[in-house]
C-alpha positions as CSV (number, residue, x, y, z in Angstrom):
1,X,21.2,-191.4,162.6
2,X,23.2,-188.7,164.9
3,X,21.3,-186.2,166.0
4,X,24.6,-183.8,165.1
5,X,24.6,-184.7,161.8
6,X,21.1,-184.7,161.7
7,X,21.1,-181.4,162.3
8,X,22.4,-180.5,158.7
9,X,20.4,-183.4,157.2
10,X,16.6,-182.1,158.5
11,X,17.8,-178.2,157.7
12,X,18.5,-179.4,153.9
13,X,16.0,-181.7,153.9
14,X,13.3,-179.1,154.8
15,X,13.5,-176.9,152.3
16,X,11.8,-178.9,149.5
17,X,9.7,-181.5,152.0
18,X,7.3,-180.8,154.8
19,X,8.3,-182.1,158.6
20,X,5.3,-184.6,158.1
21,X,7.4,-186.3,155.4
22,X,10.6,-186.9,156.9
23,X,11.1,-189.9,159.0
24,X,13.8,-188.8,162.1
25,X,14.9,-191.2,164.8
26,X,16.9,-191.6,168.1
27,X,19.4,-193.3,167.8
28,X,21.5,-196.0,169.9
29,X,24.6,-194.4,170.9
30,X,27.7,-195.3,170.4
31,X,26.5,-193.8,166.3
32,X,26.8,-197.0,164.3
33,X,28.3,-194.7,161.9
34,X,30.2,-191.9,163.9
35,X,31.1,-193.0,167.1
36,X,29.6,-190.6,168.7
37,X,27.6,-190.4,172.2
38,X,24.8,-187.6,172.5
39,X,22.7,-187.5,174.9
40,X,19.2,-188.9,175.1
41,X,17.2,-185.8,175.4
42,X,19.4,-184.4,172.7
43,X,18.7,-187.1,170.4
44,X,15.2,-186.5,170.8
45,X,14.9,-183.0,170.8
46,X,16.1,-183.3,166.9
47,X,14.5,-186.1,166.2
48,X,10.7,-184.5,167.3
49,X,10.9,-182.0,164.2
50,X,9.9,-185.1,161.9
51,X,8.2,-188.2,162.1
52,X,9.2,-189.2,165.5
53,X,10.0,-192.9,166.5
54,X,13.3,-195.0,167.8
55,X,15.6,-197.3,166.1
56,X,17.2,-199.1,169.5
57,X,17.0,-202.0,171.5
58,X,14.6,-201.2,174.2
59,X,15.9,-203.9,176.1
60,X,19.6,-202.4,176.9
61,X,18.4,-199.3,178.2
62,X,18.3,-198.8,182.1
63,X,15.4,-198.0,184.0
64,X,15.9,-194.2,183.8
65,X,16.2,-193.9,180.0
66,X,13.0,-196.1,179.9
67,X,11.4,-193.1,181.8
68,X,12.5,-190.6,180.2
69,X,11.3,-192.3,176.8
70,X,7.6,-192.6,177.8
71,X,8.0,-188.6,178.6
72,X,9.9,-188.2,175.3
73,X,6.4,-190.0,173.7
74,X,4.5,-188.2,175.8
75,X,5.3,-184.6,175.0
76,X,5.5,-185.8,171.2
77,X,2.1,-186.7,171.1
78,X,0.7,-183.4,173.2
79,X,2.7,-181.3,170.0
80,X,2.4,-184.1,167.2
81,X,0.1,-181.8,164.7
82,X,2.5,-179.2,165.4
83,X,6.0,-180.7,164.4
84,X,4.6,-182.3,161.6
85,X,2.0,-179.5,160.5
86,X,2.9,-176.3,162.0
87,X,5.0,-173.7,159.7
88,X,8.6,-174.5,160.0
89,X,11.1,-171.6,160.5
90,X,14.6,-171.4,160.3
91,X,16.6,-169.2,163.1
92,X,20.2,-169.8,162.5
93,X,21.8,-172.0,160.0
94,X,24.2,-174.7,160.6
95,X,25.7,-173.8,157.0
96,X,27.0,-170.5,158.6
97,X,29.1,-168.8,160.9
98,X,31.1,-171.9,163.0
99,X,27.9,-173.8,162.8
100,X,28.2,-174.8,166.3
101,X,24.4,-173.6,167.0
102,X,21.4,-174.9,165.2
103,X,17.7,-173.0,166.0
104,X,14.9,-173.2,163.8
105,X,11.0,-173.5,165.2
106,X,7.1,-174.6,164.3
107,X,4.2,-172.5,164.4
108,X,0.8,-172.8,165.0
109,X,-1.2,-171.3,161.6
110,X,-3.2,-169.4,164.1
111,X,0.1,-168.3,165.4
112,X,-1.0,-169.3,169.5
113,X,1.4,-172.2,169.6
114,X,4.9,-173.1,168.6
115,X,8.1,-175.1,169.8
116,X,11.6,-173.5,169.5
117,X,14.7,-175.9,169.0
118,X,18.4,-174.3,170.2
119,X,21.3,-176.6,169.6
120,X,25.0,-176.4,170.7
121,X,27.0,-178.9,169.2
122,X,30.2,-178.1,170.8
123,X,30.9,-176.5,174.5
124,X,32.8,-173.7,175.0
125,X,34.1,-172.1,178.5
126,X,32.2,-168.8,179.3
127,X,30.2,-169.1,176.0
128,X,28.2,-166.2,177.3
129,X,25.0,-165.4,177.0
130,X,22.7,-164.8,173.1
131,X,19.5,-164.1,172.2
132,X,17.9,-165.9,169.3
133,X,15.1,-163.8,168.1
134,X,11.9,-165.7,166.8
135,X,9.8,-165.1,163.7
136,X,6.3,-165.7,162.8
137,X,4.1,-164.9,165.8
138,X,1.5,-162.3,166.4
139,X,3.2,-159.3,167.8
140,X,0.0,-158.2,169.3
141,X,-0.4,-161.5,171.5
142,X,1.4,-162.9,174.6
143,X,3.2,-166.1,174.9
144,X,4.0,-168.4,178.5
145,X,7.3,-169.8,178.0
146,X,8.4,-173.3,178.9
147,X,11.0,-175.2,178.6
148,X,11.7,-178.7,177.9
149,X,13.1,-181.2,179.4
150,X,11.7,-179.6,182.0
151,X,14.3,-178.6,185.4
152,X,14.9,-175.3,187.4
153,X,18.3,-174.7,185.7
154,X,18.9,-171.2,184.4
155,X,18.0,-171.6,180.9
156,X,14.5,-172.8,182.4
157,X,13.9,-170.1,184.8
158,X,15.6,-167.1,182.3
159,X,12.8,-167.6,180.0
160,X,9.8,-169.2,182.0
161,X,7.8,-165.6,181.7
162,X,5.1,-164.4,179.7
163,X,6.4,-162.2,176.9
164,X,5.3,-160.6,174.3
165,X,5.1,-161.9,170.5
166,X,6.9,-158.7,169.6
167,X,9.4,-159.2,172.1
168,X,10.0,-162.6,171.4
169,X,10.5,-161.2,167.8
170,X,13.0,-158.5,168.7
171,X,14.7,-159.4,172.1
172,X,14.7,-163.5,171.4
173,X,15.0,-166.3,173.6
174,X,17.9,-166.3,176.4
175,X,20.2,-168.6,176.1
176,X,22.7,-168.5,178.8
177,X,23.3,-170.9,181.9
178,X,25.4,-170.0,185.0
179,X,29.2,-171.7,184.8
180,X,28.8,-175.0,186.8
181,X,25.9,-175.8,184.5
182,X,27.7,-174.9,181.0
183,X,30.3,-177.3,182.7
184,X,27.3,-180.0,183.6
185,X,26.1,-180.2,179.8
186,X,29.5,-180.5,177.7
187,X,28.5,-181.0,174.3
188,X,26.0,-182.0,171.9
189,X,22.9,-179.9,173.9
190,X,19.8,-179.3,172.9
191,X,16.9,-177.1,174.8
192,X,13.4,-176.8,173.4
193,X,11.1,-174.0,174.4
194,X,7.1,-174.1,174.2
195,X,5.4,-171.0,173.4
196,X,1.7,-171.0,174.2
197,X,-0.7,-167.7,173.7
198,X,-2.4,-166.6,176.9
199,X,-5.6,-164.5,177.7
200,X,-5.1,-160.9,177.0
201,X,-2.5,-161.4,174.0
């Protein structure tokens, strides 16, 4: 399915089931049913809040998209029990506003772990820089940010700190990138960002 439409479809779908009951796929692109092209790591980033797997033809893809699909695997596995088990929270709705930009995140019951998803379905020149506050971590603990697919883009390095849960909780997550990298992405992005509790929060 496309990870766009998707987008609607896992919101929906995750208000009466849990993550660990819904099955969500990459896709091969052109969408047998849109058209459209997203990229890989887009497809995947959406497709991770589910029951993670691939409905393509491993043997068209290049040697590059084979690569990144063993790290795709790779990361799902290292955060499997928390996409399908963590507490699911929703950021911003793609049922409001423009619905150009999707977030939602898992969290660790303990509250020392989750994954943040950001989505930007359509590009837009100078779109600026927002915040997108997180919920559900301890305010009292401190969190290393990371960002995947890993890179040393802005979006990366903006928010590769340690930070408080109540900051996280107030301030947000940065999303911003410089101009020539806005340009670089064009639409249908996706960034994740891992939040792991460190000694002394």
């Amino acid at each position: 399915m496309d990870p766009v439409e998707r987008l609607a479809i896992q919101w929906g779908t995750s208000l009466c089931y849990p993550l660990s009951s819904m099955s969500a796929h990459v896709a091969a692109v052109p969408n047998h049913q849109v058209g459209r092209i997203a990229p890989l790591a887009t497809r995947a980033a959406v497709a991770f809040f589910g029951v993670f797997g691939y409905e393509l033809d491993p043997t068209k893809l290049d040697p590059d998209e084979r690569l990144a699909i063993a790290a795709q695997v790779a990361f799902y596995k290292e955060h499997r029990e928390l996409f399908q088990r963590g507490r699911f929270v929703r950021l911003r709705s793609p049922f409001e506003g423009d619905g150009n930009e999707v977030a939602w995140m898992t969290v660790a019951d303990d509250r020392r772990r989750a994954v943040v998803g950001w989505y930007r379905i359509l590009n837009h020149p100078q779109a600026g820089p927002e915040r997108i506050p997180l919920r559900g971590l301890d305010p009292a603990g401190l969190y290393r940010v990371t960002a995947w697919p890993p890179g040393d883009d802005s979006m990366a390095s903006r928010n590769a700190l340690v930070r408080g849960g109540d900051d996280l909780m107030s301030a947000g997550i940065l999303v911003a990138a410089t101009r020539p990298e806005t340009a670089a992405r064009g639409d249908f992005q996706a960034r994740l960002f891992v939040l792991e509790a460190v000694e002394g929060g």
